[in-house]
C-alpha positions as CSV (number, residue, x, y, z in Angstrom):
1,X,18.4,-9.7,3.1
2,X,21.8,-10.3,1.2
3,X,22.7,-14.0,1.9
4,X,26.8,-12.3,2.5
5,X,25.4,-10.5,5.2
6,X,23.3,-13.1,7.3
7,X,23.5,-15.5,9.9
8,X,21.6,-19.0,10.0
9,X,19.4,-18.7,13.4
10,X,18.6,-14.9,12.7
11,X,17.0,-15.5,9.1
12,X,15.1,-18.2,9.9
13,X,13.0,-16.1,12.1
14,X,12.1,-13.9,9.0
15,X,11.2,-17.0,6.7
16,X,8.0,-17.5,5.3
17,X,7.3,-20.7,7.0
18,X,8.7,-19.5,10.4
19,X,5.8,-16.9,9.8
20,X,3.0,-18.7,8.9
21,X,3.9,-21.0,12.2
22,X,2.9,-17.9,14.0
23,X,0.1,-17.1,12.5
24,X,-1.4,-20.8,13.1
25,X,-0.3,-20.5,16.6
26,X,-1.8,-17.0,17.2
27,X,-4.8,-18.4,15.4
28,X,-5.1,-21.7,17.5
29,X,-4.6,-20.1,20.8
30,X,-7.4,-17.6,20.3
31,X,-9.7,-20.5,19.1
32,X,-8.8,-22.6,22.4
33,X,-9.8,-19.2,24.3
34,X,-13.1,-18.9,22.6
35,X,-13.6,-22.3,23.3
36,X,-13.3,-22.1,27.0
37,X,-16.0,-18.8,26.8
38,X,-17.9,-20.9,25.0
39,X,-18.1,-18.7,21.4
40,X,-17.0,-21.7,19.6
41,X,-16.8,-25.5,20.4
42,X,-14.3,-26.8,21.8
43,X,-13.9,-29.6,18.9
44,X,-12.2,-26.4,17.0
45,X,-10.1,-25.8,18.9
46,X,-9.2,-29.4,19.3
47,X,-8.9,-30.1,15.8
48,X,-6.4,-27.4,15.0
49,X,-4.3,-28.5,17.5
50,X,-4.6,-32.4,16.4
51,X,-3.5,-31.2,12.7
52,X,-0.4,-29.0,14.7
53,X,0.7,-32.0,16.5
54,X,0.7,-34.0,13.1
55,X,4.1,-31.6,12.3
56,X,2.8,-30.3,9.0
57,X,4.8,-29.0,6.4
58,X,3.9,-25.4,5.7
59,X,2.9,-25.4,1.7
60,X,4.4,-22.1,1.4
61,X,4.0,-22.2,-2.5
62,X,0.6,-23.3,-2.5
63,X,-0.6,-20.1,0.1
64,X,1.0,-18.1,-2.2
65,X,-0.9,-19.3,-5.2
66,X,-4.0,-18.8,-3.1
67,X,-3.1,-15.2,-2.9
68,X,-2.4,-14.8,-6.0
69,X,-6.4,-14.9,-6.3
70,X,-7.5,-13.3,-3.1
71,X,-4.8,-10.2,-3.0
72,X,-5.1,-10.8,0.7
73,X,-2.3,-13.3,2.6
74,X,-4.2,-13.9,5.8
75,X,-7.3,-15.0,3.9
76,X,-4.9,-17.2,1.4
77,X,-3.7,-18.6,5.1
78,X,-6.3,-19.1,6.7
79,X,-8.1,-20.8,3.6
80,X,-5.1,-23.4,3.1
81,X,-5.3,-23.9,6.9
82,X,-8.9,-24.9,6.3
83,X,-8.4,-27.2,3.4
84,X,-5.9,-29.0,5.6
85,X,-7.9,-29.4,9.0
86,X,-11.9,-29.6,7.3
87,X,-15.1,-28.0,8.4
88,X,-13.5,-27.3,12.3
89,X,-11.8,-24.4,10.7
90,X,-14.7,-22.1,10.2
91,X,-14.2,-21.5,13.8
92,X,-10.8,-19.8,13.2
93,X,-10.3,-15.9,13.3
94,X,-13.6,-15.4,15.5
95,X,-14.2,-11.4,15.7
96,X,-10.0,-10.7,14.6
97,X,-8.8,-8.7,12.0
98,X,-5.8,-9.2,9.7
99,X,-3.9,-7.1,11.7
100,X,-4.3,-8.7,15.1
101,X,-2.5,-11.6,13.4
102,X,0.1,-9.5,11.4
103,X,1.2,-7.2,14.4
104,X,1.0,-10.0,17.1
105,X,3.1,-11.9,14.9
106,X,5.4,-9.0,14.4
107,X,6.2,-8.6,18.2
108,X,6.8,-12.4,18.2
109,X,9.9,-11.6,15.5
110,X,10.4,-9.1,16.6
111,X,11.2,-10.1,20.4
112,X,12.9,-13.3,18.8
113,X,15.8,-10.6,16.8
114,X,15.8,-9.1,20.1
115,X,17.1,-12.0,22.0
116,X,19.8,-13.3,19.5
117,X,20.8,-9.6,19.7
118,X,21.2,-9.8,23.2
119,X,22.9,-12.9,23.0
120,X,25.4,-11.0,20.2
121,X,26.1,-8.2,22.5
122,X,26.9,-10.2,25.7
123,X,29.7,-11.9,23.2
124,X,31.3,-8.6,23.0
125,X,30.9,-7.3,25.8
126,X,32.8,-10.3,27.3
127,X,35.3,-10.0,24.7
128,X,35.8,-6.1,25.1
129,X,35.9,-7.0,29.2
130,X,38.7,-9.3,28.3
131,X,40.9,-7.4,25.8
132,X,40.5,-3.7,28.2
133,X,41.4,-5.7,31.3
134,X,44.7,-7.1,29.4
135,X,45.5,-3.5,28.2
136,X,44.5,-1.7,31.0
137,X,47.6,0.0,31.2
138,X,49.5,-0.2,28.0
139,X,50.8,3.4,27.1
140,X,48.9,5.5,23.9
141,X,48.0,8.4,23.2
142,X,44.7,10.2,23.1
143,X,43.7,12.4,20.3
144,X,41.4,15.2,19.9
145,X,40.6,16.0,16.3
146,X,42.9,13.3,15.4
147,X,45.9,15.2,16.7
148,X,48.2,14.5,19.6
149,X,46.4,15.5,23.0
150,X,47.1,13.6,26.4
151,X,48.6,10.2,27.4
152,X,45.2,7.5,28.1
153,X,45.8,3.7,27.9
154,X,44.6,1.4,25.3
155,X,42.4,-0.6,28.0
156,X,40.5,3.0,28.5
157,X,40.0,3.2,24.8
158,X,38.2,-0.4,25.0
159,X,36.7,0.1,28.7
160,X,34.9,3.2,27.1
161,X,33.3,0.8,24.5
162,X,32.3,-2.0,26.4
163,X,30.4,1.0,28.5
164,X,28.4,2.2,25.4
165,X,27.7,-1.6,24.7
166,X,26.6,-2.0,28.2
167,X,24.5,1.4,27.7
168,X,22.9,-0.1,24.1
169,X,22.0,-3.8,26.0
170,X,20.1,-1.6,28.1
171,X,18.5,0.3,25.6
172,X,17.6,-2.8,23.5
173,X,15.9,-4.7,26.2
174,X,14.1,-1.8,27.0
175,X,13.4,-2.0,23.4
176,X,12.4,-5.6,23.7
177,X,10.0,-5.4,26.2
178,X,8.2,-1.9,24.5
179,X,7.8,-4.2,21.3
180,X,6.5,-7.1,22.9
181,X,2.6,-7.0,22.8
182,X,0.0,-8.6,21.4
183,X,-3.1,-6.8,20.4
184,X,-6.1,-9.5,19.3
185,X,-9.0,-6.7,19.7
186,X,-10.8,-6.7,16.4
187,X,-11.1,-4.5,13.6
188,X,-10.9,-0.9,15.2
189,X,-9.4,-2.1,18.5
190,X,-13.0,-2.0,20.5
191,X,-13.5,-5.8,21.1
192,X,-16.7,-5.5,19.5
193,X,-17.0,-9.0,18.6
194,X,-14.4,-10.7,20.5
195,X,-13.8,-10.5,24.3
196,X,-10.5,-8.9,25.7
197,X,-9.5,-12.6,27.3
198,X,-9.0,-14.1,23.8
199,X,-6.2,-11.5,24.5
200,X,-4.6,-12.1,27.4
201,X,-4.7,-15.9,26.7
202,X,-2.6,-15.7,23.5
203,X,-0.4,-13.1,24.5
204,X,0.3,-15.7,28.0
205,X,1.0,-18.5,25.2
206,X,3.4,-16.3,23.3
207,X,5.4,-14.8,26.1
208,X,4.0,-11.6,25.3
209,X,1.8,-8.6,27.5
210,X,-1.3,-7.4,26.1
211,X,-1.4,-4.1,23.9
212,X,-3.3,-1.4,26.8
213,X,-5.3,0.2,23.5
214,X,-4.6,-0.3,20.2
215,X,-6.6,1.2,17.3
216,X,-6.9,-1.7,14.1
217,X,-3.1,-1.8,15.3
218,X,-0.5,-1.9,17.6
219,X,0.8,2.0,18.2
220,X,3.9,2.1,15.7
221,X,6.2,4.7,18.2
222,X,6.9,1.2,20.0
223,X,8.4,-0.1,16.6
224,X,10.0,3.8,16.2
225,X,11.9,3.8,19.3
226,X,13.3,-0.7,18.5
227,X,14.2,0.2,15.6
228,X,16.1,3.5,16.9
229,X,17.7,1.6,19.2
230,X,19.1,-0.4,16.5
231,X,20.7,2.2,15.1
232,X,22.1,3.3,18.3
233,X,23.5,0.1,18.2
234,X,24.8,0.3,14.6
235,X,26.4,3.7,15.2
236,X,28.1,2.5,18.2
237,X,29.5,-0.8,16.0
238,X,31.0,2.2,13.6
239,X,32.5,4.2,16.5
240,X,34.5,1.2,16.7
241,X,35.3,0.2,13.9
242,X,36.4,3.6,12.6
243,X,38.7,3.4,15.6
244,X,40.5,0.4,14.5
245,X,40.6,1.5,11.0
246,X,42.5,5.0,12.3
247,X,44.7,2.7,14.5
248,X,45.8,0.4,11.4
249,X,46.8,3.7,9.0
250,X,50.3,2.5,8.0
251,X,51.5,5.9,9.7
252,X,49.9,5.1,13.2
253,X,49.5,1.3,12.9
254,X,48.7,0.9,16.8
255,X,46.5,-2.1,16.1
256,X,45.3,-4.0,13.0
257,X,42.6,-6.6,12.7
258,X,43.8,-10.0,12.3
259,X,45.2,-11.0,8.8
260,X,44.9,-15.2,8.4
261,X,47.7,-17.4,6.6
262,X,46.1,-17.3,3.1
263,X,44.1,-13.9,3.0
264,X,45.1,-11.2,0.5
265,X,44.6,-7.6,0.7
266,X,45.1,-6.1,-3.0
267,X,44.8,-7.9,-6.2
268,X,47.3,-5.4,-7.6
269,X,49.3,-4.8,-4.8
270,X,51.0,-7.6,-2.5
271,X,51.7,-5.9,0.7
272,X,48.4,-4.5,1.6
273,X,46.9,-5.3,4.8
274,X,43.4,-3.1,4.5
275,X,41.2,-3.3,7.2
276,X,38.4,-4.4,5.4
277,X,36.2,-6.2,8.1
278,X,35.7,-2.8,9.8
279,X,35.7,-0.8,6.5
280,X,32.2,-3.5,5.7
281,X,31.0,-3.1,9.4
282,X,30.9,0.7,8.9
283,X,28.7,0.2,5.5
284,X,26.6,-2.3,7.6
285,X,25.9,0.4,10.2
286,X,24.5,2.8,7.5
287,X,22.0,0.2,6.4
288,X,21.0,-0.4,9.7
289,X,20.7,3.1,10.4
290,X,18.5,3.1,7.4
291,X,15.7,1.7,8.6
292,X,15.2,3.8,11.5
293,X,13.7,7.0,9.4
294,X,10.7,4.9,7.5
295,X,10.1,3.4,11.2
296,X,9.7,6.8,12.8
297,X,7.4,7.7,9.4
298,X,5.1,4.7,10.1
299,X,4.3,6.5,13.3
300,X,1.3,8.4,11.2
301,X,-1.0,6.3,10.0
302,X,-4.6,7.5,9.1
303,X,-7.3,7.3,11.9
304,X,-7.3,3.6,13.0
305,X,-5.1,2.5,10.5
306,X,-4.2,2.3,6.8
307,X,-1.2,0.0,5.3
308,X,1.5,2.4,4.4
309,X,3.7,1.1,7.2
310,X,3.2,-3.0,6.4
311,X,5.5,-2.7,3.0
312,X,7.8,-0.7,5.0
313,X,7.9,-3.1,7.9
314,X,8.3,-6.5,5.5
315,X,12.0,-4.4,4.5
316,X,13.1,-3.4,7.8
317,X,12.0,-5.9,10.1
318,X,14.4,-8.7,8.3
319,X,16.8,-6.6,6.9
320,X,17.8,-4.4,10.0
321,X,17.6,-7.6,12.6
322,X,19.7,-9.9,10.2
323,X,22.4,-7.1,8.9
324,X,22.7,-6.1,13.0
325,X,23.1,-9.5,14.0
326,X,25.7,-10.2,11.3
327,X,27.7,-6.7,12.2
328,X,27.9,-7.6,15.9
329,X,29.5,-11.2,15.3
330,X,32.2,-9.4,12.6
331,X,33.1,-6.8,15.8
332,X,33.1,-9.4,18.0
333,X,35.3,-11.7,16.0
334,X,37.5,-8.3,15.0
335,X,37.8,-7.5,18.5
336,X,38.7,-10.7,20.0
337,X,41.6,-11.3,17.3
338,X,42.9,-7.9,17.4
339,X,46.9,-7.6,16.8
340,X,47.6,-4.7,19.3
341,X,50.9,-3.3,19.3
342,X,52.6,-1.7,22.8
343,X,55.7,-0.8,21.0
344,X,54.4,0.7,18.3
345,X,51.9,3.1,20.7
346,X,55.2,4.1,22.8
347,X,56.9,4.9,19.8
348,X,53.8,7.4,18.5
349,X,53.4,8.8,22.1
350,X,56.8,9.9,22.3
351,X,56.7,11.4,18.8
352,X,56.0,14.5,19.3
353,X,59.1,15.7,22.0
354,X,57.0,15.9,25.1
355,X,54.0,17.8,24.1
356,X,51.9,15.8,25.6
357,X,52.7,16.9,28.6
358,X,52.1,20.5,28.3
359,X,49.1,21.2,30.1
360,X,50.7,20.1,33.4
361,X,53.4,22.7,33.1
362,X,51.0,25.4,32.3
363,X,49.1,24.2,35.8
364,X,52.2,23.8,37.8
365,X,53.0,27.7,36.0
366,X,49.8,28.9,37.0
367,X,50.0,27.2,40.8
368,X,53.5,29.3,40.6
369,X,52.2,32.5,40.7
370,X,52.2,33.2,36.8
371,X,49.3,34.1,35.2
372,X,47.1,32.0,33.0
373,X,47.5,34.0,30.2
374,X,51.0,34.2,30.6
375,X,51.7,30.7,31.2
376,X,50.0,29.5,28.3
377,X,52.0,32.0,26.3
378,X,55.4,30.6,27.2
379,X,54.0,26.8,27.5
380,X,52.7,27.4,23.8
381,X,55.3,29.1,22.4
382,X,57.9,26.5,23.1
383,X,55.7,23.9,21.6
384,X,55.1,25.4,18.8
385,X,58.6,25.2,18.4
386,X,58.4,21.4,19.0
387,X,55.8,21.1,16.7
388,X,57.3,22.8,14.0
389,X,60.5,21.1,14.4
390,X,58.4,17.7,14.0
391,X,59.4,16.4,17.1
392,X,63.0,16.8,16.9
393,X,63.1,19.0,19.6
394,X,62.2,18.3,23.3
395,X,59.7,20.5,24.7
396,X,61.5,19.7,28.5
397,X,64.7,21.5,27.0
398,X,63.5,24.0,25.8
399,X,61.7,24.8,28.8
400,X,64.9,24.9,31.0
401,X,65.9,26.9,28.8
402,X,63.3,29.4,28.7
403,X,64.4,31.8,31.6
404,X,60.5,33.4,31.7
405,X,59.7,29.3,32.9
406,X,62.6,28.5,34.8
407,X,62.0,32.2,37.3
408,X,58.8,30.7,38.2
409,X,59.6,26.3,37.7
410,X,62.8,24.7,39.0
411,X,64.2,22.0,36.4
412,X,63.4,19.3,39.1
413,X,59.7,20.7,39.0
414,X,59.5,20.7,35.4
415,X,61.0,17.3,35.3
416,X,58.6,16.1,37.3
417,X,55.6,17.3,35.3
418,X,56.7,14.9,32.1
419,X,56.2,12.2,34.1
420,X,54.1,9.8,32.1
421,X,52.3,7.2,35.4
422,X,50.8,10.9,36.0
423,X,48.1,10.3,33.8
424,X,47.5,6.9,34.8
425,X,46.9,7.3,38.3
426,X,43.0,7.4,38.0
427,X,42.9,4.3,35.7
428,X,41.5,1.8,38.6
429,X,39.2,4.3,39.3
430,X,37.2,4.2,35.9
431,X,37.8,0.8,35.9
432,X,35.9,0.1,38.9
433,X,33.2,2.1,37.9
434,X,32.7,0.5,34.2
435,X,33.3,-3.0,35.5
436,X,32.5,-3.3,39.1
């Protein structure tokens, strides 16, 4: 976790005491269940409880100099737990293994990123909503392989990533609620010597369902496919961002991000503007994206388990949760200050003398009578004089003046097919369906 690259409410989840909380409450609630089958007294149960409602503070340091001796950080818990509640504690961890505490109290975390996640990408979706719906039909142009191809509107550009958002808040709750188990079922996952309702009882407490069959652990393809997700989400936070940074090149210079009284851009050079919160949300992305390989590697652990995923996890888990969090506020905040610039869009559309517009006369050529092969021979070879010309010439003129065109297209009907609302005409249409 890089403190740059964080947010308050996100890292606290990944804190030591925040985790050691969970592991007493996991702890605690599977003693109370034992208690009511009668395994272990209820005066166990009771006393943990007792100490909790005391408000202790977690002795991080001194669990970790427990550990120090045992090699082993739910025995270093569970004996500091002990020293502070006495002999009631004994009763503690009754037929469990590590792992029912470690991978209970990763789905815990793990469904707590999730929500603040959720919460992140509902603040952009809003703010994408808002900024296509002002745009909705300001004039740009649309570029395959970043040249020149057909008229869209900036709001399309926007209402196409508030769907993908909308698509990924989907996919992440999904996520959520695949990562959300709890498995408390002893050492190979048989219940041997603890009965499935310790289960259910602490996965009821912790809002979370009960693992169907786990082995000494929870099934890892249901951290694979959050984590995936993630990166879904990451990539789409690029797409974006690269999008901007195209749109602020100083030859386009559509839109820029916001640029405060104060900020500098160069320490060598005082007219730069660089567009530097998307250039860092596009290096975010790729350590998201990271962490989405090793997750799909834990999938393959030996027979009931061994511990080559736990190192892995202890990475990921924070670092992907708190970098993702971080990344969605920057686009949010990027999006929702974004200088957009109408002129400057009209002024790139018109550029290129028309070309734009091209494929409408090689329809209305082909609805003439002319041949497809033809028509896209004299369309193209009038704009390639356009486009050698650099825009100085007008691809309308020089079709009225191509006497192959005008035998088959009056100059009214080829007028008519540089009309720019043309292309517009559809825009409530998608509209409706992204935001209805």
């Amino acid at each position: 976790m890089v403190p740059r690259y964080s947010r308050p409410e996100m890292t606290a989840i990944w804190s030591p005491e925040a985790r050691f909380r969970i592991w007493f409450e996991i702890e605690a609630h599977a003693t109370e269940a034992l208690a009511e089958l009668g395994v272990v007294p209820r005066s166990a149960a009771k006393a943990l409880w007792d100490w909790w409602a005391t408000n202790p503070a977690i002795d991080v340091a001194a669990i970790d100099a427990i550990e120090a001796v045992t090699k082993h950080d739910v025995i270093a818990f569970l004996t500091w737990v002990a020293e502070q509640v006495g002999e009631e504690a004994r009763f503690m961890h009754q037929g469990m293994t590590s792992s029912d505490v470690l991978d209970t109290c990763l789905a815990v975390q793990l469904a707590r990123a999730a929500d603040i996640l959720l919460a992140d990408l509902d603040q952009l979706l809003a703010i994408l909503e808002r900024r296509a719906k002002e745009h909705k039909f300001t004039p740009t142009i649309g570029r395959s392989h970043g040249i020149h191809a057909e008229p869209v509107t900036f709001g399309l550009k926007l209402a196409e990533a508030y769907a993908e958002f909308r698509r990924n808040r989907a996919r992440l709750v999904a996520a959520r609620a695949d990562i959300a188990t709890c498995a408390i079922s002893g050492a190979v996952g048989t219940f041997a010597n603890i009965d499935p309702r310790v289960e259910a009882h602490v996965a009821a407490k912790l809002g979370l369902s009960v693992e169907p069959v786990s082995t000494q652990v929870i099934p890892r393809d249901r951290h694979a496919m959050f984590f995936a997700t993630l990166g879904v989400i990451a990539s789409s936070i690029e797409r974006l961002a690269v999008e901007v940074r195209h749109l602020q090149r100083t030859e386009v210079l559509e839109a820029e991000e916001y640029f405060s009284p104060g900020q500098k851009g160069s320490s060598a050079m005082p007219h730069k503007r660089n567009p530097v919160l998307t250039e860092n949300l596009t290096g975010l992305a790729r350590m998201v994206r990271s962490a989405t390989i090793p997750a799909m590697e834990n999938v393959a652990l030996w027979h009931e388990r061994d511990i080559s995923h736990s190192s892995v996890e202890r990475y990921i888990g924070p670092d992907a949760t708190i970098t993702l969090d971080f990344a969605l506020a920057r686009l949010s905040n990027v999006m929702d200050k974004l200088l957009v610039y109408p002129e400057r869009m009209q002024k790139n559309l018109d550029r290129m003398g028309g070309l734009v517009h091209s494929q409408r006369v090689l329809l209305a050529l082909t609805q003439a009578g002319v041949s497809r092969e033809d028509s896209y021979r004299l369309v193209q070879r009038n704009a390639m004089k356009v486009w050698e010309s650099d825009g100085q010439l007008s691809l309308l003129e020089l079709l009225k003046a191509d006497p192959e065109v005008t035998a088959a297209l009056s100059a009214e009907e080829l007028e008519d097919k540089f009309d720019l609302g043309y292309h517009y005409r559809q825009v409530d249409t998608i509209f409706d369906r992204v935001f209805a």
